[in-house]
Phi, psi and omega in degrees: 000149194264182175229180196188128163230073186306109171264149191218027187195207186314345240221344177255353147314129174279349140325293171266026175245322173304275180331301190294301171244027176048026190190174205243151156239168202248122183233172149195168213289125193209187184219159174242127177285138192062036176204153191239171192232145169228192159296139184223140174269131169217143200265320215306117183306305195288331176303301198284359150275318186287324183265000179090331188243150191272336177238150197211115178326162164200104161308147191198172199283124167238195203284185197286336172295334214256174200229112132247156214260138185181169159260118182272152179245145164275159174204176172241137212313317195337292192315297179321308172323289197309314180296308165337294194295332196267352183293158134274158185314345189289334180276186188201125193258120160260156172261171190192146175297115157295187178267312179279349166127345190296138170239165212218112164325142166218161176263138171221179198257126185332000000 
């Protein structure tokens, strides 16, 4: 069975989907409705080799306009663990409404 994972951040680097899940994944472009996106500092060693970056979006609930822009993915429970293992603790795994009606894991802030 498949798991649909919305990314809005490091996790749509073709970089970290190598690192993460040894494959590129197959997405298309979708939104989470109602949650706004800021900044995150992450200190987290393996993280900051795979993705290049020292600040990393994080999303949290914001009024019914607001949006953010991602990709939903197909994955596999495997995959999903392997995403668990590369969020830090500053996230949280949700399930969450798309935009396109679809719904999706997301990471958000804990």
């Amino acid at each position: 069975m498949s798991e649909r994972l919305f990314s809005y951040g490091t996790l749509q680097q073709d970089e970290v989907q190598q690192a993460s899940f040894g494959r590129l994944l197959k997405g298309a472009p979708d939104a989470l409705v109602g949650w706004k996106q800021e900044m995150v500092e992450i200190t987290d060693p393996d993280v900051l080799a795979k993705s290049g970056k020292r600040f990393h979006p994080i999303v949290m609930q914001g009024d019914a306009q607001d949006r953010v822009l991602g990709m939903v993915f197909e994955i596999t429970a495997e995959e999903l663990a392997a995403a668990d293992r590369y969020e830090v603790s500053d996230y949280k795994r949700v399930s969450a409404k798309l935009a396109s009606g679809l719904t999706a894991w997301v990471y958000v802030k804990a």
